[in-house]
C-alpha positions as CSV (number, residue, x, y, z in Angstrom):
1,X,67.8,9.2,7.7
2,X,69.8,11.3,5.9
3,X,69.7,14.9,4.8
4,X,71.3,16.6,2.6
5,X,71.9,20.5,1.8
6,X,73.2,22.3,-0.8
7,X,73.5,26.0,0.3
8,X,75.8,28.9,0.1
9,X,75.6,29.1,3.8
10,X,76.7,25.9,5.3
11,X,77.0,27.4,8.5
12,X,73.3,28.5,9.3
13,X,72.4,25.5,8.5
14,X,74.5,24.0,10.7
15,X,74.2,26.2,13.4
16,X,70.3,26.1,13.4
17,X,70.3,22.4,13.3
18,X,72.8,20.8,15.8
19,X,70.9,22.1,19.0
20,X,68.4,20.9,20.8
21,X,65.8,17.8,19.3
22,X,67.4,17.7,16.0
23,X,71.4,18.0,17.6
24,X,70.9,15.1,19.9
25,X,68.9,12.9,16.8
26,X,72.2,14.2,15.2
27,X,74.2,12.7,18.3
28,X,72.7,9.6,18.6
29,X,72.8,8.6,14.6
30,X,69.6,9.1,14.0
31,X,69.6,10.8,11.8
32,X,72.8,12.7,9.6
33,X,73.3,16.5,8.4
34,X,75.7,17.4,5.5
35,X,75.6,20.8,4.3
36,X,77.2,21.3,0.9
37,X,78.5,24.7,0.0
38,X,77.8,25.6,-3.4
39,X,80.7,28.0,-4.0
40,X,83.1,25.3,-3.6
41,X,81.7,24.1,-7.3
42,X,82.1,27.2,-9.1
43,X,84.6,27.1,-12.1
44,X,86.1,30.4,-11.2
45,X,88.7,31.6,-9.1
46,X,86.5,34.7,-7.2
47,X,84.0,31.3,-6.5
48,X,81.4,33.8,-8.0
49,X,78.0,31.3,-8.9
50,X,76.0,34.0,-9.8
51,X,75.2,36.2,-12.8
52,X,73.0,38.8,-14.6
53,X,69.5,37.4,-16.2
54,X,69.2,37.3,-19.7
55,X,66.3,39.4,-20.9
56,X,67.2,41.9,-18.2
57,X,65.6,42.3,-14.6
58,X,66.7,44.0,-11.4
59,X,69.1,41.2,-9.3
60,X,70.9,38.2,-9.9
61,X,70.6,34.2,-10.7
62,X,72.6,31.6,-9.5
63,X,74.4,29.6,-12.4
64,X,73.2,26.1,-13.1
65,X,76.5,24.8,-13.4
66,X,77.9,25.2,-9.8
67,X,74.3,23.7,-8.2
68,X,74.9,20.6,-11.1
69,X,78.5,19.8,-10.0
70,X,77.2,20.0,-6.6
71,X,74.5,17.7,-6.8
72,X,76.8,15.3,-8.8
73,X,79.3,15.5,-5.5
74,X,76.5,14.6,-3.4
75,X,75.5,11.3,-5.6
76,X,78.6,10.2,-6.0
77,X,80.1,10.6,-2.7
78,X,76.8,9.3,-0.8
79,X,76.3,6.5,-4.2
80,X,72.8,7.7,-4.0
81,X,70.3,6.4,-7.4
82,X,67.7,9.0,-8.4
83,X,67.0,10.8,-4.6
84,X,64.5,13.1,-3.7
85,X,65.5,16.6,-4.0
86,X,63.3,19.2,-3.2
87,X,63.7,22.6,-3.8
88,X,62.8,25.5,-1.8
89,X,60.8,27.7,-3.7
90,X,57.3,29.9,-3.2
91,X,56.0,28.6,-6.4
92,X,56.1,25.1,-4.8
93,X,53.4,22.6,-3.0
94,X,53.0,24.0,0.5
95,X,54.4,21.8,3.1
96,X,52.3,20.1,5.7
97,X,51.9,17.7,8.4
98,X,50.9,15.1,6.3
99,X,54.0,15.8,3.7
100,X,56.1,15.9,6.5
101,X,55.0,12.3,7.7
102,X,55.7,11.0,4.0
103,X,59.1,12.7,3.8
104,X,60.1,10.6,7.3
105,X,59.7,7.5,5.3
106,X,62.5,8.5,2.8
107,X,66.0,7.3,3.6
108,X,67.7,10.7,1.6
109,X,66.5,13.5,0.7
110,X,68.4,16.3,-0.6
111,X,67.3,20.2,-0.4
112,X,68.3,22.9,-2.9
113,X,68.4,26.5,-1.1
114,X,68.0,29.3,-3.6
115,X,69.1,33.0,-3.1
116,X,69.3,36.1,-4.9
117,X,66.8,36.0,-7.3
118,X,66.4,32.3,-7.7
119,X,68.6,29.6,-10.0
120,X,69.0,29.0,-13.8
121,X,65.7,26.9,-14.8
122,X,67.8,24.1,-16.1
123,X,69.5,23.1,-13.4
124,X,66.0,23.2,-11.7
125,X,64.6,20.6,-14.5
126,X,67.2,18.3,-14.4
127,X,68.1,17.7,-10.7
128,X,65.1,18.6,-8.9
129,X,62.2,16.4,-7.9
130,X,59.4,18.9,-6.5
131,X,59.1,22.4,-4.9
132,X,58.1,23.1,-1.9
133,X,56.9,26.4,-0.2
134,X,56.9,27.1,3.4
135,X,54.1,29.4,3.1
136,X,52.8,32.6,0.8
137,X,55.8,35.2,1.5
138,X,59.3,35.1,0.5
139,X,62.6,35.3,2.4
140,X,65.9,36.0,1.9
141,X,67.2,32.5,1.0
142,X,66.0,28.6,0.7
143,X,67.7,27.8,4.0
144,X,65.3,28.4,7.0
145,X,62.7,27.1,4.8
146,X,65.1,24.0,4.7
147,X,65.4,24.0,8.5
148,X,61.6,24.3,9.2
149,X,61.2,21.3,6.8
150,X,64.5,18.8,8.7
151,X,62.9,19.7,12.0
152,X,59.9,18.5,11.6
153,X,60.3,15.7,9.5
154,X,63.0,14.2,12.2
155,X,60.2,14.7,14.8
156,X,58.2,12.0,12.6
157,X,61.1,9.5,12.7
158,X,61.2,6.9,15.5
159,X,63.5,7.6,18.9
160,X,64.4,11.4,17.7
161,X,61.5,12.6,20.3
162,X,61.9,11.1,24.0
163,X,58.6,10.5,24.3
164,X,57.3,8.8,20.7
165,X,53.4,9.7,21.6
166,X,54.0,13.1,21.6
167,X,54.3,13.3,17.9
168,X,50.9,11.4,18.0
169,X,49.2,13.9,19.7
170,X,50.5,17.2,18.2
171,X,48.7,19.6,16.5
172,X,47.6,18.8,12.7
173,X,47.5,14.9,13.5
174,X,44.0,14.0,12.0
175,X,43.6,17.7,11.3
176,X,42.9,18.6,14.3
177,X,45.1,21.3,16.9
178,X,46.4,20.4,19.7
179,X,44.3,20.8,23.0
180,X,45.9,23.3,26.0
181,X,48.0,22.4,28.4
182,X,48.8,23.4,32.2
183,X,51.3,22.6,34.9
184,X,52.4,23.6,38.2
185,X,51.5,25.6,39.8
186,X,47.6,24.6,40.3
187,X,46.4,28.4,40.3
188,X,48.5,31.2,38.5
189,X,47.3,34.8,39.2
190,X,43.6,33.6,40.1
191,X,43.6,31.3,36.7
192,X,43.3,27.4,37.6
193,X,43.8,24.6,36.0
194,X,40.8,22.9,35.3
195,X,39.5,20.6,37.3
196,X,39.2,17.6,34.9
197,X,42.8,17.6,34.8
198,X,43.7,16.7,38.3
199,X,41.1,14.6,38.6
200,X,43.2,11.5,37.2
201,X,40.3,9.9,35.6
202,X,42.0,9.8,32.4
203,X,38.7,8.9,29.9
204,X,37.8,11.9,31.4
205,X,40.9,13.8,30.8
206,X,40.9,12.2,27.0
207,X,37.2,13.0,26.1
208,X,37.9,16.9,27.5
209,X,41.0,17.0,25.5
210,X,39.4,15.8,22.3
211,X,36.8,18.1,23.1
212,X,39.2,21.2,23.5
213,X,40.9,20.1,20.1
214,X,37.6,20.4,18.6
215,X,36.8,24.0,19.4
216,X,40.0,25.3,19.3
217,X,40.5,24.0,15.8
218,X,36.6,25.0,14.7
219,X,37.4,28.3,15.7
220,X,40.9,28.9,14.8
221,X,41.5,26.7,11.9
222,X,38.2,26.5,10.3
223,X,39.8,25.1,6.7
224,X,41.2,22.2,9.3
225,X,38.1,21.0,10.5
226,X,36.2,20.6,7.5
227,X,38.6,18.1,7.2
228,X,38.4,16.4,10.1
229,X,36.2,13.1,10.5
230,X,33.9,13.3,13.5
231,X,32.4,10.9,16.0
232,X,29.2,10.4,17.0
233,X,30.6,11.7,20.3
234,X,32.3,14.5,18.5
235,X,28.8,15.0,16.9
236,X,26.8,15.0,20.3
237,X,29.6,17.3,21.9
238,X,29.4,20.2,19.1
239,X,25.7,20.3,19.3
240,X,25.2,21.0,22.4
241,X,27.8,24.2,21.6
242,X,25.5,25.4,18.5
């Protein structure tokens, strides 16, 4: 899969992505990174892309026509036909687990990173396929919201995690959080791990972790488990709870 970033700081981006999960998926060809610096497009020689808003307002706006000679770059470089290009923004669709899945499917996707006080309308219009929002407050710039977004859309793609069924049973997967989890030592501070789990009857290791998910999620997430679809062993389980 490829991703693509059009950013005024290359470097973060960079920096933030080649470690860890996302660095070896970057090692292995897994997946690609290229970060696209946005100054190199401007049309003067101070590489300044941003200017006053008309109508007046405290800040500035990125120009469109730096971000639109960018994006043509990226096309023509990658010969990519009408790609995704999402656009960080808090007036955009907030991302999810379930976007996140769809996005892995994608072969290219490219992501716009605003700052100041966001871009010239009409380069958003004519490049731009959707907005996405990372959440209801606003940072600095579009590219940690970027990052958030790579990172866990490579976790959805095949081989970037060592162990595939981990992404199966993370939180959010059929709504639901993710149950605790314990390791050595058996007993921390007087605290033990419960018993169940050392048991090695793994039905019953499943049906308490399914069970865990459950209240953690009821309690925690209450939006989430309206959401989720219950069993008649889910069923049984939460009413002897009530």
């Amino acid at each position: 899969m490829n991703f693509y970033v059009m950013t005024l700081f290359p470097e973060m981006i960079e920096n933030g992505l080649k470690t860890s999960i996302t660095g070896r998926a970057i090692e292995n060809g897994l997946i690609n990174l290229y970060c696209y610096n946005i100054r190199d497009y401007s049309n003067n020689k101070h590489n300044h892309i941003d200017d006053y808003p008309y109508g007046g307002g405290a800040g500035m706006v990125m120009q469109a026509e730096p971000v639109y000679n960018c994006y043509q770059d990226i096309i023509k470089k990658h010969n990519l036909e009408k790609p995704r290009v999402v656009f960080m923004s808090p007036v955009g669709e907030t991302f999810t687990q379930d976007i996140s899945r769809e996005m892995a499917l994608e072969e290219d996707i490219i992501f716009l990173c605003g700052h100041y006080e966001g871009i010239d309308e009409r380069v958003i219009e004519m490049i731009v396929t959707e907005s996405i929002s990372i959440g209801d407050y606003v940072l600095t710039g579009g590219e940690l919201p970027a990052m958030v977004m790579i990172d866990s859309i490579s976790r959805n793609i095949k081989g970037v995690l060592n162990n595939d069924i981990s992404a199966q049973t993370e939180s959010f997967t059929d709504n639901l959080l993710e149950y605790p989890q314990y390791t050595r030592p058996v007993v921390f501070m007087e605290k033990k791990v419960p018993d169940v789990l050392l048991s090695g009857h793994h039905a019953n290791i499943e049906k308490w972790r399914r069970e865990q998910s459950l209240v953690r999620t009821s309690k925690l997430r209450p939006d989430l488990f309206e959401q989720v679809e219950l069993t008649k062993a889910d069923k049984k389980y939460l009413k002897t709870l009530a």
